[in-house]
C-alpha positions in Angstrom: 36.2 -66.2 -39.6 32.5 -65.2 -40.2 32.3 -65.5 -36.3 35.2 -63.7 -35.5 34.2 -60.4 -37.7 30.9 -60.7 -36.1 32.2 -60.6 -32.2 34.4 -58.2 -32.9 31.2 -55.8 -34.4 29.0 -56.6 -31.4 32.3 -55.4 -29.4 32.8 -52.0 -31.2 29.2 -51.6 -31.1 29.1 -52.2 -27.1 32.6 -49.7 -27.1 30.9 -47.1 -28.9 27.7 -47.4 -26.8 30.1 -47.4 -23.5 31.9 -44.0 -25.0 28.4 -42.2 -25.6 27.2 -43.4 -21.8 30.4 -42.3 -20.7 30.1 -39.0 -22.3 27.2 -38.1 -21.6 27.6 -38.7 -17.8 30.5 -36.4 -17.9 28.8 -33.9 -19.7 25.8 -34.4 -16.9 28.3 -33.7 -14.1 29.5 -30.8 -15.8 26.1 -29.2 -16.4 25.1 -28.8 -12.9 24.4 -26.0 -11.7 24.0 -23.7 -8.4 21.6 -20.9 -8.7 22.7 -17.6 -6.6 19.8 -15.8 -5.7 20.4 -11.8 -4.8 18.6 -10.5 -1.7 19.3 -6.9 -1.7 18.0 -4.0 0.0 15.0 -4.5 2.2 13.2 -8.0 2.7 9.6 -7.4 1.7 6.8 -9.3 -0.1 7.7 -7.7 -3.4 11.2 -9.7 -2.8 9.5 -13.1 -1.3 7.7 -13.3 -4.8 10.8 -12.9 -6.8 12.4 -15.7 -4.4 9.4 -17.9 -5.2 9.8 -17.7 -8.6 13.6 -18.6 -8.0 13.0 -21.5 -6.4 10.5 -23.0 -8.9 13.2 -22.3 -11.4 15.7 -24.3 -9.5 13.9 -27.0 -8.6 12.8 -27.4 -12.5 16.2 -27.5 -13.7 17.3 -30.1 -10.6 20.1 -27.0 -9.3 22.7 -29.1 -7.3 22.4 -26.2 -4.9 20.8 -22.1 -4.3 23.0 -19.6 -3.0 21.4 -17.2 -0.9 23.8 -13.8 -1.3 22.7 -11.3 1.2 23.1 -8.1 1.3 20.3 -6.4 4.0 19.7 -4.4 6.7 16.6 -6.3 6.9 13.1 -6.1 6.5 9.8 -7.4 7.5 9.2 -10.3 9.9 6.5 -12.0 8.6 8.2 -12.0 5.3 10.9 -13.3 6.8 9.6 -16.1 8.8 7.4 -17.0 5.3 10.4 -16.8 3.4 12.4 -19.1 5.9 9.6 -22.2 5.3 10.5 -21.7 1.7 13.8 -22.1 2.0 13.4 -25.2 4.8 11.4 -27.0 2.3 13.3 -26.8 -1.0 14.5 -30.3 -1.6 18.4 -29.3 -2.5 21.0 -27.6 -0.6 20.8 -23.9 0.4 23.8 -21.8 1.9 23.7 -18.3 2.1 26.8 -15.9 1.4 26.8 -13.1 3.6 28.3 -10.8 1.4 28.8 -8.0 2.7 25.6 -7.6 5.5 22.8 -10.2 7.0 20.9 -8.1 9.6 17.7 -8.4 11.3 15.9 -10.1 9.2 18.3 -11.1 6.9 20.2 -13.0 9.8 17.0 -15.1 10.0 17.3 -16.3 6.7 21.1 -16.8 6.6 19.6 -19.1 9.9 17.0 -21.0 7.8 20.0 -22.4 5.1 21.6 -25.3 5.3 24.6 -23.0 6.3 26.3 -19.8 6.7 29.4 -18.5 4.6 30.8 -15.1 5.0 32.9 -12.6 2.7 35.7 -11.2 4.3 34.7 -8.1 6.6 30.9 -9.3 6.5 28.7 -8.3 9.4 26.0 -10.6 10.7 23.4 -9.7 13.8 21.5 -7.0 14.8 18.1 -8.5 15.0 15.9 -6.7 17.2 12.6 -6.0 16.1 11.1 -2.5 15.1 8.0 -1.0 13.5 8.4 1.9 11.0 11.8 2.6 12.6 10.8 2.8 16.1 11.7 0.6 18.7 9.7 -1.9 20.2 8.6 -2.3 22.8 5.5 -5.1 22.7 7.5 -7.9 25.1 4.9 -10.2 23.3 6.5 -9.9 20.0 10.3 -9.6 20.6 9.9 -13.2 22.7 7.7 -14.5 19.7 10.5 -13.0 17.5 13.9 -14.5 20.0 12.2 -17.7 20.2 12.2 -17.8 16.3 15.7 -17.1 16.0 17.2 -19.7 18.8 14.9 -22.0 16.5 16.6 -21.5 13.6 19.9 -21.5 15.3 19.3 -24.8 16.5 17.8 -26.6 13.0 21.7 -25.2 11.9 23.4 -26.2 14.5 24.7 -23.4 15.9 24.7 -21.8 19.3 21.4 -20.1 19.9 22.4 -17.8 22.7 24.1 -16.2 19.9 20.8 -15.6 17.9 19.5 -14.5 21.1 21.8 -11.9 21.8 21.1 -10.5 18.1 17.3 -9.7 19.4 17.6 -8.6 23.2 20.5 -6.0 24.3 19.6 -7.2 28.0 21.6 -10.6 27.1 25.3 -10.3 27.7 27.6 -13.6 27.1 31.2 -13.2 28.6 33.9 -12.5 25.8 31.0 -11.5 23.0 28.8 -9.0 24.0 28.5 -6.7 26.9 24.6 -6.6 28.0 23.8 -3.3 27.0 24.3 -3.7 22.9 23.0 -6.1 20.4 25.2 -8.9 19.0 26.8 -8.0 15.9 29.7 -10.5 14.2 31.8 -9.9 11.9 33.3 -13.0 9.6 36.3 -13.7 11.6 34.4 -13.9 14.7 31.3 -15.4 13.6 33.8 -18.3 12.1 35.8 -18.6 15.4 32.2 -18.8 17.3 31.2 -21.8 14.9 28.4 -19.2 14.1 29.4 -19.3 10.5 30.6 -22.1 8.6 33.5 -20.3 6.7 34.8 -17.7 5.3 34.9 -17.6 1.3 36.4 -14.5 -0.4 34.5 -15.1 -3.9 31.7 -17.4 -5.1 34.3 -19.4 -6.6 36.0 -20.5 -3.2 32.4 -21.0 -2.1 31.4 -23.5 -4.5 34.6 -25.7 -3.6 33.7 -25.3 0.5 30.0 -26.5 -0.6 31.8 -28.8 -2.7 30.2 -27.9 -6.3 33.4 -26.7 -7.7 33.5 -26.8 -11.4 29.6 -26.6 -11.2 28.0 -23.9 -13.4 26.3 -20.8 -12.3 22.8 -19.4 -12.9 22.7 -15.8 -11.6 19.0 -14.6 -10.9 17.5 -11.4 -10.5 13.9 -9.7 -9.6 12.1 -8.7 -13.1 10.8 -5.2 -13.1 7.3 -5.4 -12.0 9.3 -7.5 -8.9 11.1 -4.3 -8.1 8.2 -1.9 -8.7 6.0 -3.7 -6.8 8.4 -4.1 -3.6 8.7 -0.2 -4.3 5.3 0.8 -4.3 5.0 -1.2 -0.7 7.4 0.7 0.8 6.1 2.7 4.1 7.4 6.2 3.0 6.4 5.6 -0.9 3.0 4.1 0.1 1.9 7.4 2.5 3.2 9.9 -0.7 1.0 7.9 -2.8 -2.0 7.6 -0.9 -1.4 11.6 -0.3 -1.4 12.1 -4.4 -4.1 10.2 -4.9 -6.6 12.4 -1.7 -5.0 15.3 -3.4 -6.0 14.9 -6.6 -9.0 13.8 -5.8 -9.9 17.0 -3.9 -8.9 18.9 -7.0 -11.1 17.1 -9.0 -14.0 17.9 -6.5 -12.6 21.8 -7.2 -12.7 21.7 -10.8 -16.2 21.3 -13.2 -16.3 17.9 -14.8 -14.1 15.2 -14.9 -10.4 15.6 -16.2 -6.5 15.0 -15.8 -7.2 15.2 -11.6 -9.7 12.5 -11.8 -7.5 10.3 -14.0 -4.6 11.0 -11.4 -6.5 9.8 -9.0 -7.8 6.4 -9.8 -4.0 6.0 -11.2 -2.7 6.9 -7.7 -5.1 4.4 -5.7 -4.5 1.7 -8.5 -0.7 2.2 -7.5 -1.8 1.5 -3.8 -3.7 -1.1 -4.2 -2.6 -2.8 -7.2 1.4 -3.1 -5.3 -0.1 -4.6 -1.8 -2.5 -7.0 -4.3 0.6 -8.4 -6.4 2.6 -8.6 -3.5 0.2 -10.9 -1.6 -0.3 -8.2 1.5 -3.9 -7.7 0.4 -6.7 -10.0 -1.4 -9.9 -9.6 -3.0 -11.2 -8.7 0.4 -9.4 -5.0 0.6 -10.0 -4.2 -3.2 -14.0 -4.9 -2.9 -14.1 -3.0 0.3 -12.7 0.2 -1.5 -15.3 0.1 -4.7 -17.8 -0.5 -2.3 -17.0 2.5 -0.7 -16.7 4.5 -3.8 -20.2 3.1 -5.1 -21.8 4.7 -1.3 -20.0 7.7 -1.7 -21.2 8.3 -5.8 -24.1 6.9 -4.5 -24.5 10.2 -1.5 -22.9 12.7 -4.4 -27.2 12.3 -5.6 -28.6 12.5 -2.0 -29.1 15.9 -0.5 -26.9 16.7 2.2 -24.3 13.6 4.0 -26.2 10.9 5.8 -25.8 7.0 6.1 -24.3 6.4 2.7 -21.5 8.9 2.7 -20.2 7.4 6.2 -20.3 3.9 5.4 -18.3 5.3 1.9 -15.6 6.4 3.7 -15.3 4.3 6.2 -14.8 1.6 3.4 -12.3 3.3 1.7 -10.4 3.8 4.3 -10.8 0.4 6.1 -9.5 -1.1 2.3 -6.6 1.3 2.9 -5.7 -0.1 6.3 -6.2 -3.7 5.5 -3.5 -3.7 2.5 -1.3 -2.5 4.6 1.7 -4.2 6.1 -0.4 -4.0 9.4 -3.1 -2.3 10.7 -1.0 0.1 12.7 1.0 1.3 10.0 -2.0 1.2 7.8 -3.3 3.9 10.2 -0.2 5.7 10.3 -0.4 6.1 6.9 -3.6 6.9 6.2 -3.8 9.8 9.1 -0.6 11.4 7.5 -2.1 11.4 4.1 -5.3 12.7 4.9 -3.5 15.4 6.6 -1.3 16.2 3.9 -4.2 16.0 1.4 -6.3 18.4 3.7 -3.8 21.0 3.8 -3.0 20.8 -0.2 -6.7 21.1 -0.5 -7.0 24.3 1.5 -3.9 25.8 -0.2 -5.2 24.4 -3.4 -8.9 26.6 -3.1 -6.9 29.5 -1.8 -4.7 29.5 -5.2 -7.9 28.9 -7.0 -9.5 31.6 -5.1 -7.3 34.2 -5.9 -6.7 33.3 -9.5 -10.7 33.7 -10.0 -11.0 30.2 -11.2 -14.1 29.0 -8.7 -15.7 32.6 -10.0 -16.9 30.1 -12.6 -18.6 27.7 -10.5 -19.3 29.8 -7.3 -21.6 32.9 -6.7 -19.9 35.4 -4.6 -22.4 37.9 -5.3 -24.9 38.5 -2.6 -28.5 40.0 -3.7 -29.8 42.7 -1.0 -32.0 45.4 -1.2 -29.0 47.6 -0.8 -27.9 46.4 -4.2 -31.5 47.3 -5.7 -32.8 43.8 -5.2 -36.0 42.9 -4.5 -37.6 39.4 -4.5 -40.8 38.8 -6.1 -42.0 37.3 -2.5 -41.0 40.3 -0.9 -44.8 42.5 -1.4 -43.8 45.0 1.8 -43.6 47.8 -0.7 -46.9 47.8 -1.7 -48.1 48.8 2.1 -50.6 51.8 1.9 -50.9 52.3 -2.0 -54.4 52.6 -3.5 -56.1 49.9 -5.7 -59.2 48.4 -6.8 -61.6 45.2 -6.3 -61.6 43.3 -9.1 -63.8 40.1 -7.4 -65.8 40.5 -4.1 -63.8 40.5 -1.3 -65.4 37.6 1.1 -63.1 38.3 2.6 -60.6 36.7 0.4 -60.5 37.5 -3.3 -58.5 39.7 -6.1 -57.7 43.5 -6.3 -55.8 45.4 -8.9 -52.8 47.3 -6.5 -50.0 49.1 -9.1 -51.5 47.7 -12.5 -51.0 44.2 -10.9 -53.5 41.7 -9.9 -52.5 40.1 -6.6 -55.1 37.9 -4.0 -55.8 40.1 -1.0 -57.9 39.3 2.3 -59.9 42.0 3.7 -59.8 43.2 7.0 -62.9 40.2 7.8 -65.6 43.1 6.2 -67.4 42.3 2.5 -66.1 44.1 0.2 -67.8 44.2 -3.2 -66.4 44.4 -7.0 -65.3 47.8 -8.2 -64.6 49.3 -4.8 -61.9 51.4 -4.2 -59.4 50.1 -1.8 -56.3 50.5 0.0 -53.6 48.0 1.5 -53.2 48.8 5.1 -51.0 45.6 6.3 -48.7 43.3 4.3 -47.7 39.9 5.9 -44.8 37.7 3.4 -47.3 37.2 0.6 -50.7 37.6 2.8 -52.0 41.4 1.3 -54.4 43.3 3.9 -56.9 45.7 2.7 -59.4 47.7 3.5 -62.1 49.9 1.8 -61.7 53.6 1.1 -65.6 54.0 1.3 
């Protein structure tokens, strides 16, 4: 009987053991999740950072998949195409959710998933490349950029004529796209092309196509200084800045000593360069290139006049300014426009100041002439043909007493002797001619 009671202990014991297992392998399966990570607005360094830090996230907590939800018009290429080996190399699943716009860029990335779900009415396309708005037209870099695309078409499986047409309006396929317009698709026809994978009206119907329903989800989304900083970047918001921060500079030049301009300042080119820094668009490199400058240029403020010092200043600020940039040629275009603004703030700026009487302090309008009763203490041209006295021997050089005032007079190349009365026949800048009255 002993026995018996025993077995039958070990056998709850390995029951209860088999329930906890059990139990906790259902509550495993429940807790997996897939992590939906936003990509809003424009695709720029600011956002690769937040999708970085996304990924790390997932992979720490072993997501059973990421979904991509785009919403773009695009963005930059290189971000893009940086952003794409991220997404290539995370280890689990990830399917983006065009909901309700992938273009140009953001087509590229909906490429570089593991595949391509649409929300009703979604658009998907429009891929060709521009700078600051402008069309391009470097044949160089919309090849480098098509050849990207029918890449990533091809690692999905899909048909990459199709991401060809997206880039080049030349390329026309028969029942698609004429070949004077780039490819755009919408859901239905992107399904019915095999260029999406299906079309999902809510992340709930998505998770059961990807085949995680039930699976929990982790919504993510940029932290503040990962919104600012992809701000700050922007084109349009980088020029105003860089134009505050030449302004207020100029008005701290304007102004005695160093006050709320100065401070301005620094706090406008700390904006600058502290948003292309955190991004990743500029390094070390940029930053020690613009205090170099401003060392040469503090440096020339002590030097007399501009020389060596204050050209290699600014031609370090502004090559710092230009290399944080997005690239060189909209660094230019950037800094060109600023300058300009800044230039014609300044000039308004000294008119206002002008007018108000404020550089009255620090400026001397008045001139001294002799019409104003001036008369410099070099300036001895009055004393021509008034009287005087000898004091020393004149050999010919010495001292005479002219007007109660001793002043050293030359003689006409005669001796003149002490105490001899004298006249000044001939004054030269400070050089006093006389001659004896004897």
């Amino acid at each position: 009987m002993f026995r018996n009671t025993k077995f039958l202990l070990f056998f709850l014991l390995f029951l209860i053991c088999l329930s906890s297992f059990l139990s906790y392998s259902a509550v495993f399966s429940v807790s997996s999740s897939v992590y939906i990570v936003p990509v809003k607005g424009e695709i720029d360094p600011g956002w690769q950072h937040f999708l970085e830090r996304s990924l790390e996230e997932a992979a720490e907590a072993d997501a059973a998949a990421v979904v991509l939800e785009l919403n773009t018009p695009g963005g930059y290429i290189d971000t893009a195409q940086s952003a794409g080996e991220l997404l290539r190399d995370f280890s689990s699943p990830i399917y983006a959710y065009v909901k309700p716009h992938a273009l140009s860029a953001g087509a590229y990335l909906a490429l570089c998933t593991d595949g391509i779900y649409m929300a009703p009415g979604a658009t998907i396309g429009a891929a060709e490349p521009r700078i600051l708005g402008s069309e391009v037209t470097d044949e160089k870099l919309v090849s480098a950029w098509e050849a990207d695309m029918r890449g990533a078409a091809e690692r999905q499986g899909k048909d990459p004529q199709l991401a060809a047409a997206m880039v080049r309006r030349e390329i026309e396929i028969e029942g698609v796209v004429s070949g004077e317009e780039l490819l755009t698709l919408t859901a239905a026809q992107a399904e019915s092309l095999g260029f999406s994978d299906g079309t999902a009206a809510d992340i709930n119907e998505l998770l059961e196509m990807i085949g995680q329903e039930g699976a929990g989800i982790v919504r993510l989304s940029p932290t503040g200084w990962e919104k600012l900083s992809g701000w700050l970047i922007k084109p349009y918001v980088a020029t105003i800045i860089l134009s505050l921060a030449f302004i207020f500079l100029i008005l701290e030049v304007l102004t005695a000593g160093f006050g709320i301009a100065g401070l301005l300042s620094i706090l406008c080119f700390g904006l600058y360069f502290g948003g292309h820094f955190f991004t990743g668009m500029s390094g070390w490199p940029a930053i020690f290139l613009f205090v170099l400058g401003i060392v040469l240029l503090l440096v020339e403020a002590f030097i007399p006049g501009f020389g060596i010092f204050g050209l290699v200043g600014l031609a370090s600020v502004f090559a710092s300014i230009v290399l944080s940039a997005a690239s060189a040629g909209a660094g230019l275009k950037m800094l060109i426009i600023s300058i300009a603004v800044s230039i014609v703030a300044g000039y308004l700026a000294f008119k206002y100041f002008q007018r108000k009487g404020v550089l009255r302090r620090f400026i001397l309008y008045d001139a001294a002439t002799k019409e104003e009763g001036y008369s410099s203490s070099a300036d001895l041209s009055y004393l021509e043909g008034k009287p005087g006295k000898s004091v020393t021997p004149l050999r010919p050089a010495g001292i005479a007493e002219i007007e109660g005032s001793r002043l050293d007079v030359v003689s006409e190349g005669t001796y003149i002797p002490a105490g001899v009365e004298i006249e000044v026949i001939k004054v030269e800048g400070r050089r006093v001619v006389v001659r004896s009255k004897s």
